[in-house]
PDB file of N, CA, C and O in Angstrom:
ATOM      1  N   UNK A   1     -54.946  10.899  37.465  1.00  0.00           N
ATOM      2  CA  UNK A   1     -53.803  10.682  38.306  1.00  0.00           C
ATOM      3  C   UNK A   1     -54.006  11.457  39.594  1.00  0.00           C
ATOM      4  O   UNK A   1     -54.730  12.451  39.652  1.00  0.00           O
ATOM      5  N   UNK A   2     -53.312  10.941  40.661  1.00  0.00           N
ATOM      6  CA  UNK A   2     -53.417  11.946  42.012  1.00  0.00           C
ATOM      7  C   UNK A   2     -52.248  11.736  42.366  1.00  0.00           C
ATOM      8  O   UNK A   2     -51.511  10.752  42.429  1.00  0.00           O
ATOM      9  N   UNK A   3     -52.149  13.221  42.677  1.00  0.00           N
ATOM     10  CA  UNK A   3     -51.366  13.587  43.874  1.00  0.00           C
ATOM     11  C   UNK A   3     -51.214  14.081  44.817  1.00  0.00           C
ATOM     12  O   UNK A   3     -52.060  14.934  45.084  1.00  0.00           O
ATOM     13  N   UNK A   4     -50.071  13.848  45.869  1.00  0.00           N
ATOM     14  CA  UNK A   4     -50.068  14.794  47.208  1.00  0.00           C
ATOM     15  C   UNK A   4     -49.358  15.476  47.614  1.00  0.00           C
ATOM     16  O   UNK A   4     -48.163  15.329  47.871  1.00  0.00           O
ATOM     17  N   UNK A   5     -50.430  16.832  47.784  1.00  0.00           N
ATOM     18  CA  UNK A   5     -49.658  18.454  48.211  1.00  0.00           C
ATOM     19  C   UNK A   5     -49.757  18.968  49.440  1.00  0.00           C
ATOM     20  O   UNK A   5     -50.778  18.687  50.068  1.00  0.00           O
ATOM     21  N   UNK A   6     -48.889  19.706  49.981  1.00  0.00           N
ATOM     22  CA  UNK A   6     -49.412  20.698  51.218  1.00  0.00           C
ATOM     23  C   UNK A   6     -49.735  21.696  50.672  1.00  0.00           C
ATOM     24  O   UNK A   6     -49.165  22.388  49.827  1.00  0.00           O
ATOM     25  N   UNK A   7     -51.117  21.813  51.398  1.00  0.00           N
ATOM     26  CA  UNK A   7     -51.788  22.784  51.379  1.00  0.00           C
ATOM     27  C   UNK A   7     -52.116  24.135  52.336  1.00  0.00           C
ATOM     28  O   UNK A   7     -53.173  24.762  52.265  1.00  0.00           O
ATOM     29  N   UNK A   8     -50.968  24.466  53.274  1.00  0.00           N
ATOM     30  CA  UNK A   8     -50.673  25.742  54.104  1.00  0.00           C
ATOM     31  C   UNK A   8     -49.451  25.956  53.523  1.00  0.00           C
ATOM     32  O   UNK A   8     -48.920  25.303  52.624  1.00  0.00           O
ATOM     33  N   UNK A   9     -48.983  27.076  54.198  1.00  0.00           N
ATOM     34  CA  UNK A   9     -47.004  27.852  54.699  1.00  0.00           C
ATOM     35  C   UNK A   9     -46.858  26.662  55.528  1.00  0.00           C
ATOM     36  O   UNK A   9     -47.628  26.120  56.321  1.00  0.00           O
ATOM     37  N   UNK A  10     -45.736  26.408  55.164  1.00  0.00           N
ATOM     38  CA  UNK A  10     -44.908  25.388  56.096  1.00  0.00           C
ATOM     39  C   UNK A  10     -44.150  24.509  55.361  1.00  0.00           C
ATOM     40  O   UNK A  10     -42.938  24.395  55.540  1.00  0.00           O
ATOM     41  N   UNK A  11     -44.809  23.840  54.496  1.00  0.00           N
ATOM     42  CA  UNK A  11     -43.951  23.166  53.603  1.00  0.00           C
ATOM     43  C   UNK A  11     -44.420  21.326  53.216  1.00  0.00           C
ATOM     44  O   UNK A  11     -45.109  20.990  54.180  1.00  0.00           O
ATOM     45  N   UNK A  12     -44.345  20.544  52.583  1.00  0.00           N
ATOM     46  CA  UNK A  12     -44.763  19.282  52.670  1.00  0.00           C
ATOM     47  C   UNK A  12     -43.706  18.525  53.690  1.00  0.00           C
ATOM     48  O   UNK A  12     -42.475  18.531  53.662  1.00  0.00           O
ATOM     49  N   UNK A  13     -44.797  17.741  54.781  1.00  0.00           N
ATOM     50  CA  UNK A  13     -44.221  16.545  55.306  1.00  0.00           C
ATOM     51  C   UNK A  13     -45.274  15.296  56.267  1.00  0.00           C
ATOM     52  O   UNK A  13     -46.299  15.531  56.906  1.00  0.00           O
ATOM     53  N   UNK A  14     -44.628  14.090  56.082  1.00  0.00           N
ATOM     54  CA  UNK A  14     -45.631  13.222  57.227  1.00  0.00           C
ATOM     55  C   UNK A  14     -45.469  13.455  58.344  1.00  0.00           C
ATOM     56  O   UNK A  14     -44.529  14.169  58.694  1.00  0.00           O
ATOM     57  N   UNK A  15     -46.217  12.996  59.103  1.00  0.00           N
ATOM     58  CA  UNK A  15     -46.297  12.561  60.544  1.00  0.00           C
ATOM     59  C   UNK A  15     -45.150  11.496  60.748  1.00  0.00           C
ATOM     60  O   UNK A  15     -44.676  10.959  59.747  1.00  0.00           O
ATOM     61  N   UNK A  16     -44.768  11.228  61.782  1.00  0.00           N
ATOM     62  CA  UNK A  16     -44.082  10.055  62.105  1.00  0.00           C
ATOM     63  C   UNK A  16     -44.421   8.601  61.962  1.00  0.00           C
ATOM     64  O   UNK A  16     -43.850   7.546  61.686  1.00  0.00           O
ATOM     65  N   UNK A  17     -45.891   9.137  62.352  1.00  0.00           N
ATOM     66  CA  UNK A  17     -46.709   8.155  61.875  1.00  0.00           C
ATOM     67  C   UNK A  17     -46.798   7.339  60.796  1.00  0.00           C
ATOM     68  O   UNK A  17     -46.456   6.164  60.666  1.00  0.00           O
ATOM     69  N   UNK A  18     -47.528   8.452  59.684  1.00  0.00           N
ATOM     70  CA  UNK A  18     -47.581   8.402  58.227  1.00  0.00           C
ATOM     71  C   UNK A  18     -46.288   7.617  57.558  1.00  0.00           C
ATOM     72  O   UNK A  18     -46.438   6.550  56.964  1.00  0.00           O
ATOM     73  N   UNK A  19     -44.835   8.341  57.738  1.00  0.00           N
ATOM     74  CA  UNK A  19     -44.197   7.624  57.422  1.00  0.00           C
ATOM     75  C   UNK A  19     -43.505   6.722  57.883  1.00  0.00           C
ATOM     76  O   UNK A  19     -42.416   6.425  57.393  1.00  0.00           O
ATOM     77  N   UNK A  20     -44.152   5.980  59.166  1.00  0.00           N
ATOM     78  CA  UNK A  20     -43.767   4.422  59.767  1.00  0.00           C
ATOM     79  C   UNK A  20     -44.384   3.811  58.775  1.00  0.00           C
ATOM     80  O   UNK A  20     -43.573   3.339  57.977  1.00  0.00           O
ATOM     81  N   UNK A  21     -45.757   3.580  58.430  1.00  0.00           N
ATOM     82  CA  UNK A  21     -46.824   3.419  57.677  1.00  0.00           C
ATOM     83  C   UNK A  21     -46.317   3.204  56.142  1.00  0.00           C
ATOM     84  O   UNK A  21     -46.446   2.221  55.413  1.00  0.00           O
ATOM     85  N   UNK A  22     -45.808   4.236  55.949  1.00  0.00           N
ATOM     86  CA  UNK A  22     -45.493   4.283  54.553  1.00  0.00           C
ATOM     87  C   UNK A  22     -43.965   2.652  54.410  1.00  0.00           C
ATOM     88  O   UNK A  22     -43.855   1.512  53.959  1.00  0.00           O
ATOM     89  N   UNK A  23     -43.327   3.483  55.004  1.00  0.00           N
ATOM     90  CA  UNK A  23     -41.980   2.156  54.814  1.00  0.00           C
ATOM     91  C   UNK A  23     -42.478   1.149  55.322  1.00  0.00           C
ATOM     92  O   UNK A  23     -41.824   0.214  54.860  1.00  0.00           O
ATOM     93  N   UNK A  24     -43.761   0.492  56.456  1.00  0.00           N
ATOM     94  CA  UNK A  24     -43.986  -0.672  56.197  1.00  0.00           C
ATOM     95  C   UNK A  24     -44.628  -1.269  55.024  1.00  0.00           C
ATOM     96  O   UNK A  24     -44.414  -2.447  54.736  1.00  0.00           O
ATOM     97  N   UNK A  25     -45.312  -0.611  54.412  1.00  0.00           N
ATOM     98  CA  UNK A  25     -46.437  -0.977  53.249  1.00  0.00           C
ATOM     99  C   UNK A  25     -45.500  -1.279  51.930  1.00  0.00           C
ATOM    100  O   UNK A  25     -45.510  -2.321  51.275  1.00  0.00           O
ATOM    101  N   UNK A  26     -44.667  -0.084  51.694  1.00  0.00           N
ATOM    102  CA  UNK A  26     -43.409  -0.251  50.814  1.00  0.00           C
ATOM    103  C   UNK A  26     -42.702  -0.894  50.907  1.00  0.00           C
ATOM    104  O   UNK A  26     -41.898  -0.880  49.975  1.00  0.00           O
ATOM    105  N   UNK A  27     -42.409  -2.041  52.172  1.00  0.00           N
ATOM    106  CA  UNK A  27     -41.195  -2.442  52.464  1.00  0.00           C
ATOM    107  C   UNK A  27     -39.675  -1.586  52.411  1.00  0.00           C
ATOM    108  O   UNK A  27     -38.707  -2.118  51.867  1.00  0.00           O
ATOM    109  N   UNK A  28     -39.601  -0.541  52.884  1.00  0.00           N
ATOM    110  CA  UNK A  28     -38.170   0.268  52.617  1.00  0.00           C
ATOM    111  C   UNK A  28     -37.977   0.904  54.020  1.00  0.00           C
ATOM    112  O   UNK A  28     -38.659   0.704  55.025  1.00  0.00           O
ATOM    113  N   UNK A  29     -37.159   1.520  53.905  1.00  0.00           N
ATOM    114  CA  UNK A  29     -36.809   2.405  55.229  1.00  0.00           C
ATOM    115  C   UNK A  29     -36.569   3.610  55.029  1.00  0.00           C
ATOM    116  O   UNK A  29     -35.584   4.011  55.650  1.00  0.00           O
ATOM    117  N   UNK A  30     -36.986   4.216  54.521  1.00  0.00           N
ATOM    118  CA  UNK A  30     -36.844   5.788  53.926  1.00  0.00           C
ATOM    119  C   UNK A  30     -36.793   6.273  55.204  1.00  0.00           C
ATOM    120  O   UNK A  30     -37.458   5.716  56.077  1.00  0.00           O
ATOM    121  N   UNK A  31     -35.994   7.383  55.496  1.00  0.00           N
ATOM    122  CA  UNK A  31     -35.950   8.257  56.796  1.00  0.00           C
ATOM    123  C   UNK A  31     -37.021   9.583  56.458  1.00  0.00           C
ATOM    124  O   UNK A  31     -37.855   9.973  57.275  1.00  0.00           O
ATOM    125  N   UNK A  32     -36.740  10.449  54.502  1.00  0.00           N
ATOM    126  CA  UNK A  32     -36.946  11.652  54.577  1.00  0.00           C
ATOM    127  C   UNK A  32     -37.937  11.458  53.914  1.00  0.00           C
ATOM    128  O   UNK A  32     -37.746  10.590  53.061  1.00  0.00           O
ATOM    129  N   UNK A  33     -39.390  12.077  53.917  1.00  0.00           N
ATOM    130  CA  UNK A  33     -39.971  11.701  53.325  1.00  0.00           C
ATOM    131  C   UNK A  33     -40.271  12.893  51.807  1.00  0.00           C
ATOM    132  O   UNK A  33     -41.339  13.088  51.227  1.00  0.00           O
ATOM    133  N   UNK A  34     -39.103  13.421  51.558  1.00  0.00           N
ATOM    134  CA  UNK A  34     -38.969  14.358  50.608  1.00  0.00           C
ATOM    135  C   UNK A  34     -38.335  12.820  49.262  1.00  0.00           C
ATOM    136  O   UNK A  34     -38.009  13.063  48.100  1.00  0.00           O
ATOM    137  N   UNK A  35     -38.332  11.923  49.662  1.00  0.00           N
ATOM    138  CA  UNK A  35     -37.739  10.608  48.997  1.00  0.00           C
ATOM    139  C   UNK A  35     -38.697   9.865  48.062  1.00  0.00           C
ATOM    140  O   UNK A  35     -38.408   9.225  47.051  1.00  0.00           O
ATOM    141  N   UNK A  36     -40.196  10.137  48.748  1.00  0.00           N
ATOM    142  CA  UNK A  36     -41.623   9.652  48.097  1.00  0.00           C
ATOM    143  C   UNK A  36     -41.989  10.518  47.238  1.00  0.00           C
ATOM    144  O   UNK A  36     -42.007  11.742  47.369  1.00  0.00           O
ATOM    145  N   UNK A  37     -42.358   9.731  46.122  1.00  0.00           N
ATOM    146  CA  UNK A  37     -43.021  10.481  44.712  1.00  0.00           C
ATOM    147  C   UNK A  37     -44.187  10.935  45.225  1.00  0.00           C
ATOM    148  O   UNK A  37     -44.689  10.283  46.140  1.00  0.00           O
ATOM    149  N   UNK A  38     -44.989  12.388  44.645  1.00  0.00           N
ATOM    150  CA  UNK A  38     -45.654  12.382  45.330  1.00  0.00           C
ATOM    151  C   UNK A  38     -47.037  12.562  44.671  1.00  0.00           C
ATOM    152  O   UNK A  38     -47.896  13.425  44.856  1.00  0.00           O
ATOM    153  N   UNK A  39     -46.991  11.173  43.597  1.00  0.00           N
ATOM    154  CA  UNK A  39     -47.739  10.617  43.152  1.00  0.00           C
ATOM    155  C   UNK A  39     -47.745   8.942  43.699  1.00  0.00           C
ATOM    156  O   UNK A  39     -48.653   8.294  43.179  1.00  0.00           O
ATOM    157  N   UNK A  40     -47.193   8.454  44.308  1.00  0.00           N
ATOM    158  CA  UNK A  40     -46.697   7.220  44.992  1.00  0.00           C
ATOM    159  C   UNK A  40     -47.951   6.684  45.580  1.00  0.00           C
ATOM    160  O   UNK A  40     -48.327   7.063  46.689  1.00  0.00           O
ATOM    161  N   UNK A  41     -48.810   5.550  44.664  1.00  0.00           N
ATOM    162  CA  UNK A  41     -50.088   4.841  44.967  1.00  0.00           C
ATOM    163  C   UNK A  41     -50.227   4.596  46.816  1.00  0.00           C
ATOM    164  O   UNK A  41     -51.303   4.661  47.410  1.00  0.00           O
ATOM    165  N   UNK A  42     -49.284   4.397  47.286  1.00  0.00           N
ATOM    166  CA  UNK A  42     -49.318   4.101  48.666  1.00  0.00           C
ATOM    167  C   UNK A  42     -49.053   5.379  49.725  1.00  0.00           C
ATOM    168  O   UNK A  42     -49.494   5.550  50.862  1.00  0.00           O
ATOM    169  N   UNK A  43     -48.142   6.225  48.890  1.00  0.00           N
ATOM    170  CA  UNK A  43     -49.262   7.479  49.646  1.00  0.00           C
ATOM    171  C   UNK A  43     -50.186   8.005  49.645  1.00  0.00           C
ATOM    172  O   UNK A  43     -50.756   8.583  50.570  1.00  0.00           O
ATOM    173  N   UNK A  44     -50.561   7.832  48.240  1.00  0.00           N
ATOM    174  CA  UNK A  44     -51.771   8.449  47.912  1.00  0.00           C
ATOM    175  C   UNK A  44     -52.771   7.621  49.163  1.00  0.00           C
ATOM    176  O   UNK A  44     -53.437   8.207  50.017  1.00  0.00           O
ATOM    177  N   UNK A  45     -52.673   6.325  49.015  1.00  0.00           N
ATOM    178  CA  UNK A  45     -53.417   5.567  50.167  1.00  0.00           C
ATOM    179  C   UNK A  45     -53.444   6.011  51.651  1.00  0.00           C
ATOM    180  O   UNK A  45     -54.528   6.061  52.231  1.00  0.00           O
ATOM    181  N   UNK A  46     -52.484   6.282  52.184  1.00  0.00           N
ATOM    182  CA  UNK A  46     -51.960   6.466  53.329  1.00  0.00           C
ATOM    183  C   UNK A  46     -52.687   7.775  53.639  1.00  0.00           C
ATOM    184  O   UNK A  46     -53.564   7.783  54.503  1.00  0.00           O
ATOM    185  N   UNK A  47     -52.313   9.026  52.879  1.00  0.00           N
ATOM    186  CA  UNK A  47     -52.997  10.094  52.982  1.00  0.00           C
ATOM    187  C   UNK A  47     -54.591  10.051  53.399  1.00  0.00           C
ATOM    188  O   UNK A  47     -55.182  10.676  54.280  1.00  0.00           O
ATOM    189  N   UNK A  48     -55.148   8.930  52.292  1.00  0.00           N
ATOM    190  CA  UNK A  48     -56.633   8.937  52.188  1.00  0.00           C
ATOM    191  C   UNK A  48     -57.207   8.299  53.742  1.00  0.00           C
ATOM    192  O   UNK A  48     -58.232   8.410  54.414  1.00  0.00           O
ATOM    193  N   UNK A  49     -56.076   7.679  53.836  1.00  0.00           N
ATOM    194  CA  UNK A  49     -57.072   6.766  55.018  1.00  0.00           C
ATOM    195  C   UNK A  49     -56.105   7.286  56.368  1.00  0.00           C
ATOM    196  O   UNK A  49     -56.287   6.442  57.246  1.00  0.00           O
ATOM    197  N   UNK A  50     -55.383   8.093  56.743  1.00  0.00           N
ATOM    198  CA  UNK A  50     -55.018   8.894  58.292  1.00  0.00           C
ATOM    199  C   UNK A  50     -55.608  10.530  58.092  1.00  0.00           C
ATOM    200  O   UNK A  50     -55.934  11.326  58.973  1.00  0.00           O
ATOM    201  N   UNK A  51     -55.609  10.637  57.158  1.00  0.00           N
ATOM    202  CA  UNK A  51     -56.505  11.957  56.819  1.00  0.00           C
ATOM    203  C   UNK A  51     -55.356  13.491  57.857  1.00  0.00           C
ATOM    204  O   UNK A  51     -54.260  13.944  57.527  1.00  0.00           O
ATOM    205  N   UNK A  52     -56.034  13.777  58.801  1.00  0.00           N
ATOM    206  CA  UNK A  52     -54.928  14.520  59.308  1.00  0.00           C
ATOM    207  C   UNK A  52     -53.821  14.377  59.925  1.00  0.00           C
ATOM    208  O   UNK A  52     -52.797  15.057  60.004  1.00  0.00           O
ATOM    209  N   UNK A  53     -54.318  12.943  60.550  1.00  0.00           N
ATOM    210  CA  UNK A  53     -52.992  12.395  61.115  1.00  0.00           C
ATOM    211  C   UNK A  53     -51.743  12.131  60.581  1.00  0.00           C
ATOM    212  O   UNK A  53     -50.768  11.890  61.293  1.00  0.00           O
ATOM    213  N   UNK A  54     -51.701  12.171  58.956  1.00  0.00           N
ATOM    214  CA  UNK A  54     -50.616  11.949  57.992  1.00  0.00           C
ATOM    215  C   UNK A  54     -49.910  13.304  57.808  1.00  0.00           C
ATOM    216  O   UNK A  54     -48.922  13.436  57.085  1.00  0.00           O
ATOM    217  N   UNK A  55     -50.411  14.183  58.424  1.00  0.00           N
ATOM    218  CA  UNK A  55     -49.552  15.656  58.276  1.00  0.00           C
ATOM    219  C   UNK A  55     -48.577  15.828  59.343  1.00  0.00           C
ATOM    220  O   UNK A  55     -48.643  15.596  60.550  1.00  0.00           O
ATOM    221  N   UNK A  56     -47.849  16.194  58.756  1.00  0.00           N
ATOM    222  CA  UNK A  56     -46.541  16.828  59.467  1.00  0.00           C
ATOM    223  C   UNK A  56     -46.830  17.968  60.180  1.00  0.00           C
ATOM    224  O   UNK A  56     -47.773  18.759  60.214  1.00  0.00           O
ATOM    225  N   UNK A  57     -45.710  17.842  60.775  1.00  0.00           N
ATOM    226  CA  UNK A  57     -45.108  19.542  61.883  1.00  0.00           C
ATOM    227  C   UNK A  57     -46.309  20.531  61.205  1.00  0.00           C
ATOM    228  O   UNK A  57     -47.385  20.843  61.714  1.00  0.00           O
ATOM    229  N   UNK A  58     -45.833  20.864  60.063  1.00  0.00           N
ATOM    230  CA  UNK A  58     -46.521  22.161  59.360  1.00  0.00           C
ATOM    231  C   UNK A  58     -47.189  22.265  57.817  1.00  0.00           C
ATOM    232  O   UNK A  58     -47.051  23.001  56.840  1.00  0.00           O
ATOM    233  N   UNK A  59     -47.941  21.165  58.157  1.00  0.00           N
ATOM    234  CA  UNK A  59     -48.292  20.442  56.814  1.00  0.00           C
ATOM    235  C   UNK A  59     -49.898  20.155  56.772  1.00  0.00           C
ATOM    236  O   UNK A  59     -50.453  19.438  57.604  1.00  0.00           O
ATOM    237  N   UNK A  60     -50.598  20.829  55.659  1.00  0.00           N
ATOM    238  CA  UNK A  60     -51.872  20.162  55.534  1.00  0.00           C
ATOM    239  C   UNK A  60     -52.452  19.578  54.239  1.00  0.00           C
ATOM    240  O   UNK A  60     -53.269  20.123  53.497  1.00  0.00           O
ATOM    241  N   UNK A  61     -51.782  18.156  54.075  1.00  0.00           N
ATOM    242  CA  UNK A  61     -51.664  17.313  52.748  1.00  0.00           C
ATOM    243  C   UNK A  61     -53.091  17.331  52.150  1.00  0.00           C
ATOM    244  O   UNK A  61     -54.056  17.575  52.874  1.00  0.00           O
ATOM    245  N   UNK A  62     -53.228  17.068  50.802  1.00  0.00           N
ATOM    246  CA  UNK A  62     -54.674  16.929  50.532  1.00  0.00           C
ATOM    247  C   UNK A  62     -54.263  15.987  48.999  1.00  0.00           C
ATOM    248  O   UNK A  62     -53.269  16.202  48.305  1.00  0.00           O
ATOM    249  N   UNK A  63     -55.085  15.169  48.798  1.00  0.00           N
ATOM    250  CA  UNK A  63     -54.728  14.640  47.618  1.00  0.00           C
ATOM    251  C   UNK A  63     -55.596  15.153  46.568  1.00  0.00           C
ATOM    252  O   UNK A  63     -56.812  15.159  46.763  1.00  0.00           O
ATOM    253  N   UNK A  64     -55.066  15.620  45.384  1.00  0.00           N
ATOM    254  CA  UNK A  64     -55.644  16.538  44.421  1.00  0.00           C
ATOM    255  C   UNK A  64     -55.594  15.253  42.524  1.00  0.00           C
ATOM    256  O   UNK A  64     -54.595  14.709  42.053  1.00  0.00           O
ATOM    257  N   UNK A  65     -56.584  15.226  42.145  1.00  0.00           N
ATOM    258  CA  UNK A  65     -56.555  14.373  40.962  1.00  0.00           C
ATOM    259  C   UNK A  65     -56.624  15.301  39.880  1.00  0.00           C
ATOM    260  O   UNK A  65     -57.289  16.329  40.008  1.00  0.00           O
ATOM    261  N   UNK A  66     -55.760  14.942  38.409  1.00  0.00           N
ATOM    262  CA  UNK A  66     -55.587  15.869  37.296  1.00  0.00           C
ATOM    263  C   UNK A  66     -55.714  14.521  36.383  1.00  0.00           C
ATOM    264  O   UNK A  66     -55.787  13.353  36.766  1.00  0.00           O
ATOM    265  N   UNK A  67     -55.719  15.036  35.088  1.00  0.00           N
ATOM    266  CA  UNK A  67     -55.919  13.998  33.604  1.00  0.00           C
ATOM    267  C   UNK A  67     -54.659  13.370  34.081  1.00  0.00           C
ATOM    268  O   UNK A  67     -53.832  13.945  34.788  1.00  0.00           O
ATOM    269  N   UNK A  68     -54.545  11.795  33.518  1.00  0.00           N
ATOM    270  CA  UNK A  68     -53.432  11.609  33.523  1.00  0.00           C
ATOM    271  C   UNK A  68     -52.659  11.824  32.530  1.00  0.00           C
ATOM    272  O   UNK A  68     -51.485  11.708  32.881  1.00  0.00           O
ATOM    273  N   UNK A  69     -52.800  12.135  31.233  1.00  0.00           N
ATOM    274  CA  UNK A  69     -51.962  12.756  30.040  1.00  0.00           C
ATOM    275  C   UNK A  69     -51.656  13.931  30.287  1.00  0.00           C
ATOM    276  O   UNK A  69     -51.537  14.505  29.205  1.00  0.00           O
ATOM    277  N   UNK A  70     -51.425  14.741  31.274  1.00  0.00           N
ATOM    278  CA  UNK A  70     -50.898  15.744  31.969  1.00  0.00           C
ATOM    279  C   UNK A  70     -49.178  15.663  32.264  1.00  0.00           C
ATOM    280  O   UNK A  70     -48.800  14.672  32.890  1.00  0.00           O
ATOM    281  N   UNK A  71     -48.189  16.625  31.853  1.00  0.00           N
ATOM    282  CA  UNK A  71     -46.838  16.645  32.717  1.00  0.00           C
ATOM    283  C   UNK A  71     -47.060  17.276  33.387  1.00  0.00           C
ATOM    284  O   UNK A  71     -47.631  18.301  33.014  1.00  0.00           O
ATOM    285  N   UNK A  72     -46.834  17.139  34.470  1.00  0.00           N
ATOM    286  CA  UNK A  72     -46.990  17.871  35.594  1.00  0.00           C
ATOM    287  C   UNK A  72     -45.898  18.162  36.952  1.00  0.00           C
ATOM    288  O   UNK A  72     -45.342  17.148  37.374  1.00  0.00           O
ATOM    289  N   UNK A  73     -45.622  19.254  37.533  1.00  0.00           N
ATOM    290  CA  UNK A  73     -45.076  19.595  38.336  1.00  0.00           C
ATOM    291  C   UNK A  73     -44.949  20.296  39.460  1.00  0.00           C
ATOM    292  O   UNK A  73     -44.951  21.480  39.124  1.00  0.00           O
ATOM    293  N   UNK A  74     -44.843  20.205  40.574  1.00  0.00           N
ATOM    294  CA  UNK A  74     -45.406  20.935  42.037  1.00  0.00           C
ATOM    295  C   UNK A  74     -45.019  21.965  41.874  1.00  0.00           C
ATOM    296  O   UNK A  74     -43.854  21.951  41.475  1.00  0.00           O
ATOM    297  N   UNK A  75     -45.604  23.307  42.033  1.00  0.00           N
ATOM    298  CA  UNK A  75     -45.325  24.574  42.215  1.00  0.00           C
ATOM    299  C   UNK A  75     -45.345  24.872  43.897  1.00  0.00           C
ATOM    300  O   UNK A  75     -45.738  23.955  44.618  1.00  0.00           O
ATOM    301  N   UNK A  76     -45.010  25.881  44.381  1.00  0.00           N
ATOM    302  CA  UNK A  76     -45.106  26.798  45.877  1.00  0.00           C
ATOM    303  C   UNK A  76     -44.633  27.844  45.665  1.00  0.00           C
ATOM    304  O   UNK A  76     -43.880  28.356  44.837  1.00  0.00           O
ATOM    305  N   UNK A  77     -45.419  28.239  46.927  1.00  0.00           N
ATOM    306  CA  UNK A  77     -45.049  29.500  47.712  1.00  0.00           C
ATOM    307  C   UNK A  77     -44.813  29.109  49.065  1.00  0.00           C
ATOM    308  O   UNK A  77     -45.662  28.407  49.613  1.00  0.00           O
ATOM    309  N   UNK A  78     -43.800  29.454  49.678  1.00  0.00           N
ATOM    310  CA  UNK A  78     -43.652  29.262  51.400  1.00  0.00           C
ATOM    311  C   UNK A  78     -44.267  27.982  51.661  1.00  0.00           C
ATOM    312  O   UNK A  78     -44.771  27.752  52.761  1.00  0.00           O
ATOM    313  N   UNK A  79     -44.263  27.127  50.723  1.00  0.00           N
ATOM    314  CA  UNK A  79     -44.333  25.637  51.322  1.00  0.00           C
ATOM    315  C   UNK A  79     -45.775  25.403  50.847  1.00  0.00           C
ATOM    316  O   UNK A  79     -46.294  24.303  50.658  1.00  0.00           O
ATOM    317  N   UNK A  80     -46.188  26.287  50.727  1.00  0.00           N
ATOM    318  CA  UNK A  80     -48.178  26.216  50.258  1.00  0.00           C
ATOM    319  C   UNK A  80     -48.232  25.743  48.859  1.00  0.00           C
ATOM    320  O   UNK A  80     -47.661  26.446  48.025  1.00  0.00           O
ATOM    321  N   UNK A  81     -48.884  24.564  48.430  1.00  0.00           N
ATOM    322  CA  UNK A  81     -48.432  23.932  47.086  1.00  0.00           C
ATOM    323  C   UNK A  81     -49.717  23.810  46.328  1.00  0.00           C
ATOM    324  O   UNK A  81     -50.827  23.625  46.827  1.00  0.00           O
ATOM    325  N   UNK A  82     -49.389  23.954  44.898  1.00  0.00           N
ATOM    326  CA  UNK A  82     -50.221  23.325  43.805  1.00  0.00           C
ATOM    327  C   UNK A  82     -49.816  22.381  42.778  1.00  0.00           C
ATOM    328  O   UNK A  82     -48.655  22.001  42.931  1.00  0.00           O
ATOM    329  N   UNK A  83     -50.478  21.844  41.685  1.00  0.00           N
ATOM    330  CA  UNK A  83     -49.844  21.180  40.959  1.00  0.00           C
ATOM    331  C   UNK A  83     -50.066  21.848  39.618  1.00  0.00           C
ATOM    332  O   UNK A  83     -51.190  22.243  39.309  1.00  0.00           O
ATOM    333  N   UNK A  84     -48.858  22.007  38.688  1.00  0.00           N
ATOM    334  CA  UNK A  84     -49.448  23.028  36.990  1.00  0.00           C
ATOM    335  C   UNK A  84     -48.713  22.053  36.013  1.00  0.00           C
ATOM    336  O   UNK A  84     -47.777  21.258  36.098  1.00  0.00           O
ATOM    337  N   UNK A  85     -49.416  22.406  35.224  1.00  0.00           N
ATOM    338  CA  UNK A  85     -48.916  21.516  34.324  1.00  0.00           C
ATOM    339  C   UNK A  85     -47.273  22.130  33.637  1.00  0.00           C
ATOM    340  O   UNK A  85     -46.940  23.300  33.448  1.00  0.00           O
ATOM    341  N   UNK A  86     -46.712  21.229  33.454  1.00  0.00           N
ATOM    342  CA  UNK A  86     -45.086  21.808  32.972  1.00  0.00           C
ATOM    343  C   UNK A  86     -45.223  22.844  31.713  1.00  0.00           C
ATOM    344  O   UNK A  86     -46.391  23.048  31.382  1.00  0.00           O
ATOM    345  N   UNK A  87     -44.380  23.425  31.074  1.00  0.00           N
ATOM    346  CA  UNK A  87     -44.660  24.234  29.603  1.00  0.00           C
ATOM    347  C   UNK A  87     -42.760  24.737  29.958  1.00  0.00           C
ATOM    348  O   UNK A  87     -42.098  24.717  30.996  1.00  0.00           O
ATOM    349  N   UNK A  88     -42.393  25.187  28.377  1.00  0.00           N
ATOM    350  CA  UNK A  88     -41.743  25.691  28.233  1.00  0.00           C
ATOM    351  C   UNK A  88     -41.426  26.865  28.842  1.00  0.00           C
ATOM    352  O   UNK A  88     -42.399  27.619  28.822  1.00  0.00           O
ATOM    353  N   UNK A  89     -40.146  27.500  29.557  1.00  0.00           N
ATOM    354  CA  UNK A  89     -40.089  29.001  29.959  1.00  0.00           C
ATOM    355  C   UNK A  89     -38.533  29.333  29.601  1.00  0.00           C
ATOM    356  O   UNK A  89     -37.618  28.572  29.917  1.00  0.00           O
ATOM    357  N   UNK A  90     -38.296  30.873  28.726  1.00  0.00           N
ATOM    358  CA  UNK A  90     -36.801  31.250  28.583  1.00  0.00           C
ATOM    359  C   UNK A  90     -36.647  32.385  29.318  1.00  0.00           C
ATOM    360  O   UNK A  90     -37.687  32.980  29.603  1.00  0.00           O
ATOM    361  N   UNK A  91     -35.240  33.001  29.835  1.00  0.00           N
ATOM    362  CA  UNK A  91     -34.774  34.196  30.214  1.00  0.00           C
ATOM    363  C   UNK A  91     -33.593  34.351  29.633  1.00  0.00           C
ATOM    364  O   UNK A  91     -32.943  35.380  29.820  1.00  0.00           O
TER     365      UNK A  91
END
């Protein structure tokens, strides 16, 4: 499976670009692009083929592949992201 993370401080986002791109391919009109899965085959596409141009303000996306029998969930710090697999946690 792949997905897409930012990879600095700043936080995940597209270009204006990226997500003109994206809602034409999807057919939708999404404004935020906090709205896209970010496992979403057509970003994953989009990413692959504008490469930096698909980054945002403060964003340096990278698409990262894991097993797909994986749960999985985005972790950060200050916007700087990975992907871990889910697990139980109590307090």
């Amino acid at each position: 499976m792949k997905i897409v993370i930012n990879t600095c401080h700043g936080g995940f986002g597209l270009s204006k670009e990226a997500l003109a791109f994206y809602n034409k391919r999807a057919g939708t009109a999404i404004k935020y692009d906090d709205d896209i899965k970010r496992n979403d085959p057509i970003l994953i596409e989009i990413v692959g083929q504008l490469g930096e141009a698909a980054n945002g303000t403060f964003a340096e996306l990278k698409v990262v592949e894991i097993p797909d029998d994986i749960q999985w969930q985005i972790a950060e710090y200050d916007g700087d992201e990975w992907v871990a697999e889910k697990h139980r946690t109590w307090n």
